[in-house]
N, C-alpha and C positions, 0 to 999 in steps of 0.2 A: 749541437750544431743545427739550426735552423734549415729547414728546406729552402731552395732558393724559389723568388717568387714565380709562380707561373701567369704569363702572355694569355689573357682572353679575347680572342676575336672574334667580334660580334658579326663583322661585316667579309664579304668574301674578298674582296679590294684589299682589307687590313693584313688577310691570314697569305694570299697572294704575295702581297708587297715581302712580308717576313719571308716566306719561302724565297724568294728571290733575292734579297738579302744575303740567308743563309747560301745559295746556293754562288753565289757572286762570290763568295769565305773560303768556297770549294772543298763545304762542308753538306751532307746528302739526308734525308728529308723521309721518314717514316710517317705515314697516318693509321691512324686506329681510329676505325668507325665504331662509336655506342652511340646507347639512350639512355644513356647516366644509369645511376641506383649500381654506381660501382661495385665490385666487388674483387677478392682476389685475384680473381679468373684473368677481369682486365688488366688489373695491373701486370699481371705476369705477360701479357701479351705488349707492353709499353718494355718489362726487361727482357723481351724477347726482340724488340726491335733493334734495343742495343747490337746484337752483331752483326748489323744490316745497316744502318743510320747513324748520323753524328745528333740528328732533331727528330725528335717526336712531338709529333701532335697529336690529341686523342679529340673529335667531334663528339659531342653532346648534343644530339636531336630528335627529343621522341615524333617518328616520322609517323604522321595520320595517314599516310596513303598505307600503309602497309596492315592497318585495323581493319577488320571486317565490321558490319554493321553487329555484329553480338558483341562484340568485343566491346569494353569499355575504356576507348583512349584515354581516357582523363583520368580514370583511374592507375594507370601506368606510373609507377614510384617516381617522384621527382624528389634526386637529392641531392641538387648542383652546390651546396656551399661544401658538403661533406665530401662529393667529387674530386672538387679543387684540393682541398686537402690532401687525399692520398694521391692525385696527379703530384699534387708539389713535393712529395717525399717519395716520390718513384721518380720524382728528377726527369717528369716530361718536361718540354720547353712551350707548348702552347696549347690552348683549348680554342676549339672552335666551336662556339656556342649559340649557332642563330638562331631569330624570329622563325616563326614559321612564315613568314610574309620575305624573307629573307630566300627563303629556300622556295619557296612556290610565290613568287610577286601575281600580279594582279594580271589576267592575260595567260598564264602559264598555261599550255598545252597539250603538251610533251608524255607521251606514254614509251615505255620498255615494257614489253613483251616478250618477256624470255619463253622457250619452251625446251627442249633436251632433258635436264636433270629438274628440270621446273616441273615437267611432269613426269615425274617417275611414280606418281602414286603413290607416296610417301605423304609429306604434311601436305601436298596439294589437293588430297582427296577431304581434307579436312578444313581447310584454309584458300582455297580457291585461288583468291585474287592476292595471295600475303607476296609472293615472289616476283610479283609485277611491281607493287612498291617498293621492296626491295631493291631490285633492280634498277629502279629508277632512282630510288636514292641514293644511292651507290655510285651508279654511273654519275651523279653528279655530283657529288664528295671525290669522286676521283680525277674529274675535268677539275673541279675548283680548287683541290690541295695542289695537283700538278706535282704529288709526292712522288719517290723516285719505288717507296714499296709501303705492301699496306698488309695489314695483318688481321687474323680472324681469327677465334674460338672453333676448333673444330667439333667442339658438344653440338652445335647447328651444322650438320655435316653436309646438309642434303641445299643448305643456306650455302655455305662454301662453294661446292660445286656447282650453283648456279653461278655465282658471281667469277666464277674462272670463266666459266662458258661463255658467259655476260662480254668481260673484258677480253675475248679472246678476238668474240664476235664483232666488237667496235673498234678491234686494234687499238683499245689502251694500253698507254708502255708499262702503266704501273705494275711491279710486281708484286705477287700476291701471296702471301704463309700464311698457310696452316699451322696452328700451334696446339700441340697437346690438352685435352682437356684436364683443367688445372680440381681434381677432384677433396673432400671432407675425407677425415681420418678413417670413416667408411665406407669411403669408397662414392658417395652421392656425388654427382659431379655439381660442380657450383652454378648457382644461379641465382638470380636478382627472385625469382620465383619461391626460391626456399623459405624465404622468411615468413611466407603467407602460413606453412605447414603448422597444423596441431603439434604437440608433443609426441603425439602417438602418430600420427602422421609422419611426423618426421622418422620415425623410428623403423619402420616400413617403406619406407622410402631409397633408404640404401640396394632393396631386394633387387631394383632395378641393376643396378650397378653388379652384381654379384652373379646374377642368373646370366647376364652379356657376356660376363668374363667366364663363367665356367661353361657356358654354350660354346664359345668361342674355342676355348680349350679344347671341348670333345671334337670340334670339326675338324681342327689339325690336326685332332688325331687317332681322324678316319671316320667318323661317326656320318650317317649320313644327313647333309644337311638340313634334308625337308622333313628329319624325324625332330632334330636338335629344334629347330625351331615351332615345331608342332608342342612338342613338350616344355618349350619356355614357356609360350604363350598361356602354356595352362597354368605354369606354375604361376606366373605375375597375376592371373586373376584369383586366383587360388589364397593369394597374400591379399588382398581387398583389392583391389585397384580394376580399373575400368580398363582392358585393353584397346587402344587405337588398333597397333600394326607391334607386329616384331618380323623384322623382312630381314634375309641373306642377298646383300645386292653387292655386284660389282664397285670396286672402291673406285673407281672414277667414271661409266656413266651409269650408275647406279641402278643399273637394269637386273632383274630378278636373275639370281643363280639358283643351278641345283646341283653344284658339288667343287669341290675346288678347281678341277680343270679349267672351269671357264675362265677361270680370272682373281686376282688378288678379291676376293671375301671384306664386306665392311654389315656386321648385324645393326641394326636400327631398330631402337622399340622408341614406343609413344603412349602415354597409359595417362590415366587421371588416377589423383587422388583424392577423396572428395572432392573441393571445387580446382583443385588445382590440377596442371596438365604437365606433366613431367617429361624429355625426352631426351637421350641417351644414345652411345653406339658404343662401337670395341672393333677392332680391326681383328680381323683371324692370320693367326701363325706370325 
């Protein structure tokens, strides 16, 4: 049985019109925001929308405002016909796939400036200005779907919780899930980034995923936290890898803890692997 074909809308007018459509059906309307170079992860968050939405739409737009100058936008994986494909066997109903000229026309002004979880000193101490683009791309995929809920990877967990704070701040109705990071038989959690890894890179690469979960493990059960994470941190560089941060923050405004008392526990690391930058969380308890 063939996948049924999927709706690409180039233009915001086109992907509008359809939402409004469906929603005239008195049938309800999921977006999932990417930048293509698909992979499991997203589609599970497309069958995650199913118990939420009668339509999904998944956006494809590598957004430039979100690249810092080191960064190499262009080099960002484009792999829109392979995309469509596994959209169209995961049975989304639409892509919304614009220009950049589409999304920023000519005149375009407009800045979001998040701060709360935007600066937690997490990937912001790293990436400066990445959650300002974010934001603003966001906020405007969410004015422009006029979806009724929208869903996210929570492997970007500290990206998540800006974007609640974001839509909280603007009074967008859209509702917004968090979805389990969809993880490799080892535990690595998935990412469009994986594929860049050596063999032996990749192979070392899981250690992230393993030291979270059994850090995690010792802190619910009693260890204290600013030891648990003193000793992760050595062990991931110990394994090769270049530490960013391995932080115990609060799971919603992800302000520094030092023991379970203060608050539901979420661990966050961030490492390189040669050139590649990997990062990862685990909820405690």
């Amino acid at each position: 049985m063939s996948a049924k074909p999927i709706i690409v809308f180039k233009k915001i007018s086109d992907m509008r019109r359809a939402v409004a459509q469906w929603r005239a059906a008195g049938e309800s309307v999921a977006l999932i925001p990417t930048m293509g170079a698909l992979h499991a992860g997203h589609v599970s968050l497309v069958e995650a929308s199913r118990a939420h939405a009668r339509r999904a739409v998944v956006s494809i737009f590598v957004n430039p405002t979100q690249f810092a100058p080191n960064e190499d936008f262009s080099a960002y994986p484009r792999t829109f016909e392979a995309d469509l494909a596994k959209l169209a066997d995961a049975g989304c109903d639409g892509c919304f796939a614009p220009a950049p000229a589409e999304m920023y026309p000519h005149g375009f002004s407009t800045k979001v400036i998040p701060r709360g979880p935007a600066l937690a000193g997490l990937e912001d101490r790293f990436r400066p200005d990445h959650f300002a683009g974010v934001a603003q791309v966001v906020a405007k995929l969410l004015n422009q779907a006029q979806a009724d809920c929208t869903f996210f990877g929570e492997k970007d967990f500290q990206q998540l919780a800006v974007i609640r704070r974001m839509a909280a701040d603007l009074d967008i109705p859209t509702r917004i899930f968090g979805v389990a990071t969809l993880r490799e038989a080892d535990g690595l959690a998935m990412s469009s980034r994986n594929v860049y890894l050596s063999a032996e890179e990749r192979a070392q690469a899981a250690t992230l995923s393993r030291v979270l979960r059994e850090s995690a493990e010792k802190i619910a059960a009693g260890a204290a936290v600013g030891d648990v994470t003193a000793r992760a941190g050595r062990e991931i560089e110990a394994a090769g890898f270049v530490l960013d941060y391995f932080e115990a923050r609060h799971a919603e405004s992800l302000a520094p803890v030092a023991s379970r008392a203060e608050g539901p526990i979420r661990l966050l690391v961030a490492a390189r692997l040669g050139r590649i930058r990997l990062i990862d969380n685990w909820a405690v308890g």
